[in-house]
C-alpha positions as a Markdown table, in Angstrom:
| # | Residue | x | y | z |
|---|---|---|---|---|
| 1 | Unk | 120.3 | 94.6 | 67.0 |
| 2 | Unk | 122.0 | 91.2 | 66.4 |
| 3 | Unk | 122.5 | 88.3 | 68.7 |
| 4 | Unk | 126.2 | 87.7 | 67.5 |
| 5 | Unk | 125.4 | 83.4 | 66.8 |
| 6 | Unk | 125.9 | 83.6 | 63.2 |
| 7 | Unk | 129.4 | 85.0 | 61.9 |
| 8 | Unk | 128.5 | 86.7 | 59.0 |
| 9 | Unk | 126.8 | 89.5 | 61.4 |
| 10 | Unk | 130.0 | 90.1 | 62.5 |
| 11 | Unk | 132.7 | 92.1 | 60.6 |
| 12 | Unk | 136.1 | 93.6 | 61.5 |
| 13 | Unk | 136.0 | 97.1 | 63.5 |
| 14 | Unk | 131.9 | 96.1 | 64.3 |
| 15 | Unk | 130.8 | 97.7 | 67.6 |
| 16 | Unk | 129.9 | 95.2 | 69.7 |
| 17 | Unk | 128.9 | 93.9 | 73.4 |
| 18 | Unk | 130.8 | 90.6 | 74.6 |
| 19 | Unk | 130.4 | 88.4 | 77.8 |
| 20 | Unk | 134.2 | 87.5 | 79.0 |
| 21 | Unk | 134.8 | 83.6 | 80.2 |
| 22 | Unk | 135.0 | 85.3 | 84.3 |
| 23 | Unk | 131.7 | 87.3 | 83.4 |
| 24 | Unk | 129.6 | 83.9 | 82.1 |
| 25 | Unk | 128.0 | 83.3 | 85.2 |
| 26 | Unk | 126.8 | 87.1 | 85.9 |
| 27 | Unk | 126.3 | 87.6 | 82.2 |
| 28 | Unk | 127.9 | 91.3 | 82.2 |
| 29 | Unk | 128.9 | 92.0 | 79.2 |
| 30 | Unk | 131.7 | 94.1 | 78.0 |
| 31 | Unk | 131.9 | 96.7 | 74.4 |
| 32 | Unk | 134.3 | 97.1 | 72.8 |
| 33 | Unk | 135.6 | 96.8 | 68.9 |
| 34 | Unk | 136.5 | 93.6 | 67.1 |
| 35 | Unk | 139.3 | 93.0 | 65.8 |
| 36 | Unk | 139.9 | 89.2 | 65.4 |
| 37 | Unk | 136.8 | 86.8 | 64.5 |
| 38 | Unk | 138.4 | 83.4 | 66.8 |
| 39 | Unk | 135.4 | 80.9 | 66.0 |
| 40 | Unk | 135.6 | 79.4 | 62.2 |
| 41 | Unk | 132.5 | 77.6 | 62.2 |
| 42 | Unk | 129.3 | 80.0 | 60.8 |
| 43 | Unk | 127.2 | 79.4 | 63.9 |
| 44 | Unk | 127.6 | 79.2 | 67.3 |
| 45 | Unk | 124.7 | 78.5 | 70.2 |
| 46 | Unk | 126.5 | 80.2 | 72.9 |
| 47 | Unk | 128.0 | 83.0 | 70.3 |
| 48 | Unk | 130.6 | 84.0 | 67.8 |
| 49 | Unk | 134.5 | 84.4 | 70.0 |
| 50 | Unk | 136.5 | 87.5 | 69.0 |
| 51 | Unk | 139.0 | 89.3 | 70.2 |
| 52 | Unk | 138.4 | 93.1 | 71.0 |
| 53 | Unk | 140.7 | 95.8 | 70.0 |
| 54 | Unk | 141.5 | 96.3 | 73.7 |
| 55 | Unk | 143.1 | 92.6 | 73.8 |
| 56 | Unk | 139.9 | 90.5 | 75.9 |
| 57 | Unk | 138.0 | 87.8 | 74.3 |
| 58 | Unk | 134.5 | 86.4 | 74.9 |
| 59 | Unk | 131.0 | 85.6 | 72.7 |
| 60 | Unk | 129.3 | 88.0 | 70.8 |
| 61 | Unk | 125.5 | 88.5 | 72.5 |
| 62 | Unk | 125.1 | 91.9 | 70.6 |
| 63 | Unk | 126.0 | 93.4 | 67.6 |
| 64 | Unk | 125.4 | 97.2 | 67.4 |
C-alpha cells in the first residue's frame, strides 16, 4: 500500500482513501475513486489533492 505523497502513485480511476479538509483534525479518512489529480507539483508532505468520482476533495494517505 502507498502513502499518496508522490503523484506518480496515483492514476485516474485508482482506489483510494482520502482525509477531507473538515476530517484533518480527526484524520477519518474517506474511499472513494479518483477522478481529477488537483496538485501539479510531484510531491506533497501532507499528500497528493484529487477530486473523487463522488465530487469531495482531500489528500491522498492510501493508495489501494
Amino acid at each position: 500500500m502507498l502513502d499518496g505523497k508522490k503523484r506518480a502513485d496515483i492514476k485516474h480511476g485508482a482506489s483510494v482513501a482520502i482525509v477531507l479538509k473538515q476530517d484533518q483534525s480527526t484524520g477519518y479518512l474517506t474511499d472513494g475513486i479518483v477522478r481529477d489529480i488537483l496538485t501539479k507539483s510531484a510531491t506533497h508532505p501532507h499528500g497528493i489533492k484529487v477530486r473523487l468520482m463522488s465530487g469531495e476533495v482531500g489528500r491522498v494517505k492510501e493508495v489501494y
